[in-house]
N, C-alpha and C positions, 0 to 999 in steps of 0.2 A: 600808211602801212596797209597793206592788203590783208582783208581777212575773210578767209574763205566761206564761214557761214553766211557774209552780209551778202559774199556773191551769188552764193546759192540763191538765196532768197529775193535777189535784184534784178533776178531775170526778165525779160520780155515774158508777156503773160501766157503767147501760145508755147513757151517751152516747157517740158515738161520735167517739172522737179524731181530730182535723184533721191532726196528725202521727204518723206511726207508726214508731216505731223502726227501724233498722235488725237486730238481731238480728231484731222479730219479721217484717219481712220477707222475712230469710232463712228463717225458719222455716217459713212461710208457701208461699214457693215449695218448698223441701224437701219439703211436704207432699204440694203438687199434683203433682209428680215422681214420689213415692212411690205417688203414690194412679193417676198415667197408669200409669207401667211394672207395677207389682207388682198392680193390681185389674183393669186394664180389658180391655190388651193382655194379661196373663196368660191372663185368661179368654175372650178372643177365637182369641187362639194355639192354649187347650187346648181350645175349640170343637173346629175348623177341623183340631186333630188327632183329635178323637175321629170327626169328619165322615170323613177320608181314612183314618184305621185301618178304619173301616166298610164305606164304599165297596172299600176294597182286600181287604177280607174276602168280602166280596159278589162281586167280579169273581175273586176265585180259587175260592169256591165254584161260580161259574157256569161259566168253566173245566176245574174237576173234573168237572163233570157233563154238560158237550160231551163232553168225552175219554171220559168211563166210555158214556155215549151211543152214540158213534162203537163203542166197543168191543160194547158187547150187540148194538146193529146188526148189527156184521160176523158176531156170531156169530150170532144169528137166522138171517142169511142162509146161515150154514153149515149151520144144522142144517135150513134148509129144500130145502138143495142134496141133502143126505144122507135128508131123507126123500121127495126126490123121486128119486131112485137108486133107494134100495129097492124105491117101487113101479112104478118104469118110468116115470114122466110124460113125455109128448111131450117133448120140447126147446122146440119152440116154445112149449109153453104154460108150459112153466119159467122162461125165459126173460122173456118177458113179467110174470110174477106176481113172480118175481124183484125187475123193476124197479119193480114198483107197490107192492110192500112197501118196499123202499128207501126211496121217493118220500114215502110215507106217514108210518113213523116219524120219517125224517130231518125234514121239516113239524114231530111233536109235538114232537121233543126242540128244534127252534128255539124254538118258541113256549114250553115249558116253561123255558129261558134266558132268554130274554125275561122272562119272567113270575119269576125272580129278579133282575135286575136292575134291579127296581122298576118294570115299563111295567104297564101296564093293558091284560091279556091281553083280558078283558070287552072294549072300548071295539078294540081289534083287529077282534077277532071282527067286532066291530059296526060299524066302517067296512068291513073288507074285506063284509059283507050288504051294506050299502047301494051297496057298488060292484061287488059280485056280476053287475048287465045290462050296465054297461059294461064290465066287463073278460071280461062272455060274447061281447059285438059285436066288442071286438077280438082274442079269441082263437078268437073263432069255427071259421075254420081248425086250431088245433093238437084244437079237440076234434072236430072231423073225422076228422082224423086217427086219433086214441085209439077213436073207435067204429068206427073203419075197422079197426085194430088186432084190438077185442073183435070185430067179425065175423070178422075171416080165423081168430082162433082158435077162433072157436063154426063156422062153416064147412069150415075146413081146408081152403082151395083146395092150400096149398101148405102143406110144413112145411119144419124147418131140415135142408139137407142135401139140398133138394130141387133140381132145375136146371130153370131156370123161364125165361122169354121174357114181358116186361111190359112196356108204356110205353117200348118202343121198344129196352129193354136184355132180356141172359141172361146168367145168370149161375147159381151155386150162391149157395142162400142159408144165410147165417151165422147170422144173427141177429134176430128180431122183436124190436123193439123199441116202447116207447108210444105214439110217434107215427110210427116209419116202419121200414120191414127194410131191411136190408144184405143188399146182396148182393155175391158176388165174382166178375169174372169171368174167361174163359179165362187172360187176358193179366195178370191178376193186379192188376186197378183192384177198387178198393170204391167200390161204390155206394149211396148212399141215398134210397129211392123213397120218400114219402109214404104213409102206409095208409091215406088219404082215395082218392089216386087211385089205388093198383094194387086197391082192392075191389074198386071197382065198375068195371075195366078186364077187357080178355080175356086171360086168361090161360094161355099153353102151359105145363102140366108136364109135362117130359118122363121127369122120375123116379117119375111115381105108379104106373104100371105094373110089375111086374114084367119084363116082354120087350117088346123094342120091332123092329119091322122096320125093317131096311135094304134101301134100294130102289138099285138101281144103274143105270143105264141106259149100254148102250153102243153103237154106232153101225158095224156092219158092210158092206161093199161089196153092191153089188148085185149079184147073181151068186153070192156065195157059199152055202154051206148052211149054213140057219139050224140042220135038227136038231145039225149035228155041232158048231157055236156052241154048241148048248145045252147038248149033250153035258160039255163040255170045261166048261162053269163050273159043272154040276151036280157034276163028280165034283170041281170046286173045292172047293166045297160040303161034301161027304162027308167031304172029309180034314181041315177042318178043324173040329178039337173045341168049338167056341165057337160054332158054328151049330148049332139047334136038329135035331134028326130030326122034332120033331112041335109047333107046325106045318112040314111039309117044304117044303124052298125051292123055288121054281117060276121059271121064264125063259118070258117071254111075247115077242109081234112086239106091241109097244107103236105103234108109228108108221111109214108109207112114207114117209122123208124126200126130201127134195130128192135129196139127196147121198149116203143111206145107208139102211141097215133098221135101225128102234131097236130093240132088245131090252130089256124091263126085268127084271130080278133080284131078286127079291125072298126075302128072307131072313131068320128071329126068332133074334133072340141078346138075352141077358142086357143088363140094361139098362148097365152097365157095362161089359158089353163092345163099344158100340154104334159109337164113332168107331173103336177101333183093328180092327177086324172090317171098318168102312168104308173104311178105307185101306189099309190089307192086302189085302184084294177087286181094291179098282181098280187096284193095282201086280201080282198075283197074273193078273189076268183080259189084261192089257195086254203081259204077257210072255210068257203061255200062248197066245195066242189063233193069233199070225202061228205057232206052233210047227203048229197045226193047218191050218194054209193060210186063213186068213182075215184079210181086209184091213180095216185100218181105214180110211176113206176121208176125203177132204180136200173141201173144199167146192168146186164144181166150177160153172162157170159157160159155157155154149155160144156164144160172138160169129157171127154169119153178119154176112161182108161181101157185100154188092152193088153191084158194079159198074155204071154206067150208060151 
């Protein structure tokens, strides 16, 4: 009697059965389970960790060597402080060279970070060349500046510490910097002038000298005597220790005013002692003067009425 399940089951072994068990379907599935979690995902997992052990290796070593970076930096810059001490170097040009080292290494240790981090330092290099005239057009200005800078320091119109009058400001200047000087002034504002434009501006310093004259002018009645005027702020003059003996102070008749005879006063003192010697003078000249019989005179104007 034929019966269909023995034949199913009686077949040559390379045919393929129409029904297939349930054990071996469990098994079957079991397998593919085994073979998803424990082959494919295993090995994708321990990719994707040995990818982020890497990278995180990579970013710490890059890390390490910003920070040790940062550190030889600071110290270059110390031992460039210390051997510009020793041999005297201007301020101003210290100053300056200071920030252009900074400028400089701080740039290779970027691009040496960079260049751990997997970028292709090369291919940098080589966009920033090829964008080298456009970004000279839009920077054109700051490197104005910077050659404005290298002149004032190969020039030396001015140095740090000097008290200068530019571009409309005066001040003491603090600092040259690579593209502009600070300066500070009386009233204690900092200011920053470009070093494009204070180069090629005109420039008063009033500290490059050693001595500087104070000019005074004062305005006496008409009628009075000039010599014994002159008398009276020469021997000002004499008493006090801050006004030079050589060159000696001299009182001239500057002007016949409307209202008065000017006298001007003229005086060499220490450049630092230039305002307080100027204000001293004019409160000194102002008290002394009426002691001597001499008037200061007020602007004086003559009306004639006519009657008709």
């Amino acid at each position: 009697m034929f019966n269909p399940l023995s034949f199913l089951f009686t077949q040559a072994e390379d045919a393929v059965p129409l029904i297939v068990p349930d054990s071996i379907q469990k098994a079957n599935l079991a397998q593919t389970i085994d073979k998803v979690i424990h082959t494919d995902y295993r090995e994708f997992f321990m990719n994707m960790a040995n990818d982020a052990i890497w990278v995180a290796i990579k970013l710490a070593g890059a890390l390490l060597v910003w920070f040790i970076g940062r550190w030889i930096i600071r110290r270059i810059i110390a031992i460039l402080d210390a051997a510009f001490n020793r041999r005297k170097v201007d301020a101003s040009l210290r100053s300056f060279l200071r920030n252009l080292v900074k400028v400089v290494f701080t740039l290779l240790l970027i691009l040496t970070v960079v260049q751990m981090l997997g970028v292709n330092v090369t291919s940098i290099i080589a966009l920033f060349a090829s964008a080298t005239l456009a970004i000279g057009m839009a920077l054109s200005g700051t490197m104005q500046n910077f050659a404005g800078g290298v002149m004032i320091l190969l020039l030396k119109p001015y140095r740090v510490g000097d008290f200068i009058s530019a571009q409309g400001q005066s001040g003491t200047v603090t600092e040259i910097m690579l593209f502009s000087t600070k300066i500070q002034t009386a009233d204690n504002q900092t200011i920053y002038i470009p070093n494009s434009s204070i180069s090629s501006a005109i420039i008063d310093n009033y500290s490059a000298a050693e001595l500087r004259r104070v000019d005074i002018s004062v305005g006496i009645s008409y009628g009075n005597d000039v010599d014994t005027a002159r008398a009276a702020i020469l021997e000002l003059c004499r008493n006090d220790k801050r006004i030079m003996d050589t060159p000696e102070p001299v009182v001239h008749v500057a002007a016949l005013a409307d209202s008065s005879v000017n006298l001007s006063a003229r005086m060499w003192v220490k450049n630092a002692d230039y305002w307080n010697v100027f204000f001293s003078m004019n409160e000194k000249i102002y008290k002394t003067l009426p002691q001597k019989g001499i008037d200061f005179p007020f602007p004086q104007m003559d009306v004639h009425l006519k009657n008709e």
